[in-house]
N, C-alpha and C positions, 0 to 999 in steps of 0.2 A: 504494500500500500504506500502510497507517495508523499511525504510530509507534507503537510500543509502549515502554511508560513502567516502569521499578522502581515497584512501592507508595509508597516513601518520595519520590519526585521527583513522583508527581502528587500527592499533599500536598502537596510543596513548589508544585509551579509553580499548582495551585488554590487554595493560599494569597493565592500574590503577586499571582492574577490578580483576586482578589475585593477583596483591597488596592486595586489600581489601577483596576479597572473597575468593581466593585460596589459598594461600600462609600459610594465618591461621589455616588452617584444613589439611593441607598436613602433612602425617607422616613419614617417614624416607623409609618405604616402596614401598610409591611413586617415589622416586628418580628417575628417566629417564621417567616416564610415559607420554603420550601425555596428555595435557590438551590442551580441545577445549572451547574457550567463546564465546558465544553470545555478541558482543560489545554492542547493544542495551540495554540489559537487565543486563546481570553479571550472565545469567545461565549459571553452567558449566558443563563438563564431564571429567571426568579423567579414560583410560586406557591404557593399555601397546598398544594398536595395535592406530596406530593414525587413520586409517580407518573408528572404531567403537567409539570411541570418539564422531568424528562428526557426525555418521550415528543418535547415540543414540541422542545427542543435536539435530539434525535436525528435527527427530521425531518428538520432542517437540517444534524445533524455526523453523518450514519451511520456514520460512519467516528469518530469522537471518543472518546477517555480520558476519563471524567468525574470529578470529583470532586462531590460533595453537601455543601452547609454549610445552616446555619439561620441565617439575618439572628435577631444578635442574641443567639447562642448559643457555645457552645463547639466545640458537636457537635450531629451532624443529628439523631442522637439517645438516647435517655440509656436505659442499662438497667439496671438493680436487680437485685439480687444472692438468691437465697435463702435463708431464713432456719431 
């Protein structure tokens, strides 16, 4: 059966996993790219399309929490408000 995580701790733990597993291996090329983790584990995926990110991590984590970041960003992604 697959953990199930509060909101706030897969933030946290797909934080800390991008910290220790992503961040170090990310090249200059990456820049905007989606990265998808598995908060359970610290498997990643890194592509431009955020779509396929998770499709390919799912593949592998059917059962995984994910959290979504942007190499290079604050957030996966940014919304504008109406004026």
């Amino acid at each position: 059966m697959p953990a199930i995580f509060a909101e706030d701790e897969i933030e946290r733990l797909g934080e800390e996993a991008f910290e220790r597993e992503v961040r170090p291996v990310l090249r200059p090329e990456d820049d905007g790219k989606f990265v998808a983790i598995a908060v359970d584990s610290g498997d990643y995926e890194i592509d431009a399309d955020d779509y396929t990110a998770v499709m390919r991590l799912r593949a592998r984590r059917p059962d995984g929490e994910f959290w979504l970041m942007r190499a290079g960003y604050s957030a996966a992604y940014k919304f504008a408000g109406a004026k």
